[in-house]
C-alpha positions, 0 to 999 in steps of 0.5 A: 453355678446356674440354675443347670447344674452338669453332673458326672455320672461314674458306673454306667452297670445296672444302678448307673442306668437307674440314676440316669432314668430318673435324672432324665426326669428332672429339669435344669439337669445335664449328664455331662460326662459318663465313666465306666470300667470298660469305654465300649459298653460305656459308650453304648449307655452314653449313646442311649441316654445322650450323653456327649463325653465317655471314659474310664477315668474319673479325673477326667469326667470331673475336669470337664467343661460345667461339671457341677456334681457327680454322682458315684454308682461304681464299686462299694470298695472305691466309694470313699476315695473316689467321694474323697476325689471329688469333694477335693475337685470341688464337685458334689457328690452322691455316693450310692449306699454305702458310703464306705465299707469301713468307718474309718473310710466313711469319717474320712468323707464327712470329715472331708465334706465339713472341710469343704461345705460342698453337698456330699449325700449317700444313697440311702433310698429308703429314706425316699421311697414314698412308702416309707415316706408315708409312714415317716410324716406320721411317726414324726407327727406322733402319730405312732410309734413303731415297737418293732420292725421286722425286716426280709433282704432276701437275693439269689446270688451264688454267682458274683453276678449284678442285677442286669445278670452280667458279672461283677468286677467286685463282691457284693455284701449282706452286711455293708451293702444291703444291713446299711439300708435297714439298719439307716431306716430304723434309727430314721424311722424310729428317730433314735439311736440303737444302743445294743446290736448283735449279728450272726453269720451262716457259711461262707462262700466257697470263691467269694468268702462272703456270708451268703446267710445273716442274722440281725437284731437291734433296739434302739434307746427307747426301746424299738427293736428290729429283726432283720434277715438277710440272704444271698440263698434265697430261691424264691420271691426276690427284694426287701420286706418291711413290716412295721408293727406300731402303737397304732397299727401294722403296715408291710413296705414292698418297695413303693408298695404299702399295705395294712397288716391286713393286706389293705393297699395304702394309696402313696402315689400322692405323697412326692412327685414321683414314685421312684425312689432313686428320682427322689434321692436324685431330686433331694440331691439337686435341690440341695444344691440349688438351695445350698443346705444339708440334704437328707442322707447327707454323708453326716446323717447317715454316719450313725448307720455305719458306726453300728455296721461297724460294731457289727463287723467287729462281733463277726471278726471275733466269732471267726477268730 
């Protein structure tokens, strides 16, 4: 491989354009191939982005000429087997949060990344945005510990539509989806395993027989704790809320944007190169190839988020039984 690196890029819905975005922005690397379900609106999106070759195989996309990486942005419920797809047709790969909806399917992709050495990263863009990257440099230089984060993951999502407003050909999830991004940050950000974690739901959907309302609580071995709420009812202000309440101050992450705990704007713009978190997932991701070592989120760093979303899934399983 040359310093250009050709990607496949597979779900061209809303997140499949954010990642092509960011990618426009970043040297020495080429969308090769675009896959989506359906070829017309797929087209469509390769024609406004450049991209040459279409289709809505992924086999494929991955067979074609200077493909390097691929970047999966399809379904939760296919994410691991199409990981799996690619690591075994000797591409990297980013799979978007999360990896997998099952433990079971998320060891099977480490398993398979160790078996390969290929770079296999999941999407877990907290871990990116420069407001948590602020806050990350200064726990990890001991400059303060967290006591508690308290978290808000809050959409309006009675219709099984996507961010574009178009609907969806699968089923989002509070717990699989939108948990793994706090529950991975927490235990990134505190540095620590949680050791005790409990879940309760709210009612589920009438068509789509998925909680619409959840409750999460988590302590870490060192004890740090976390409360994360998380709705799919909300009809109001839309998005994540971070509240970080430390040994030695208190700040609130909305997305890029960080404040004090009194409302006092942090300036983050100079902490990477860009302040878009899916550009610097999509950087960490080429530099680690380019650089061949272990990128941050790797699909092995990230496992212990999912170990815990397991543990969680099994308590709702026994409530319902």
């Amino acid at each position: 491989m040359t310093d250009r690196i050709g990607v496949v890029l597979a779900g061209a819905g809303a997140f499949g354009e954010k990642h092509l975005d960011g990618i426009s922005r970043i040297d020495g690397v080429e969308v090769v191939s675009l896959v989506g379900r359906r070829l017309e609106p797929t087209q469509a999106t390769a024609q406004k982005y450049g991209v040459n070759h279409v289709t809505t195989d992924l086999g494929e996309a991955l067979a074609q000429p200077g493909v390097d990486a691929a970047i999966l942005c399809t379904p939760t419920q296919i994410h691991a087997s199409q990981a799996i797809q690619c690591l075994d047709a000797g591409k990297h790969v980013q799979v978007e949060i999360p990896l997998a909806d099952s433990l079971a399917d998320a060891e099977a992709v480490v398993a398979k990344q160790e078996e390969t050495g290929l770079v296999a990263m999941c999407g877990h863009t907290r871990r990116f945005n420069p407001s948590h990257q602020y806050l990350h440099t200064k726990i990890a230089a001991g400059e303060l510990s967290i006591q508690q984060m308290d978290v808000q993951t809050y959409f309006f999502r009675r219709k099984n539509m996507n961010a574009k407003g178009e609907p969806r050909s699968w089923t989002d999830h509070l717990l699989w989806h939108h948990a793994a991004h706090t529950i991975d940050l927490f235990q990134y950000q505190t540095q620590d395993e949680v050791i005790a974690a409990n879940v309760l739901e709210g009612p589920h959907h009438p068509e789509l027989d998925i909680a619409m309302d959840m409750s999460i609580q988590l302590k870490t071995r060192r004890g740090a704790i976390c409360t994360l709420s998380l709705s799919f009812n909300n009809d109001g202000p839309l998005g994540t809320f971070f509240r970080y309440i430390c040994d030695n101050g208190t700040w609130i992450a909305r997305y890029d944007d960080l404040v004090t705990g009194s409302e006092e704007p942090v300036d983050v713009s100079q902490v990477d190169v860009s302040m878009n978190g899916i550009e610097l997932q999509d950087r960490e991701f080429f530099a680690a190839i380019r650089e061949r070592r272990e990128p941050n989120a790797s699909v092995s760093r990230v496992l212990p988020c999912y170990r815990v979303l397991h543990q969680l899934d099994q308590q709702l399983a026994e409530a319902r039984s």
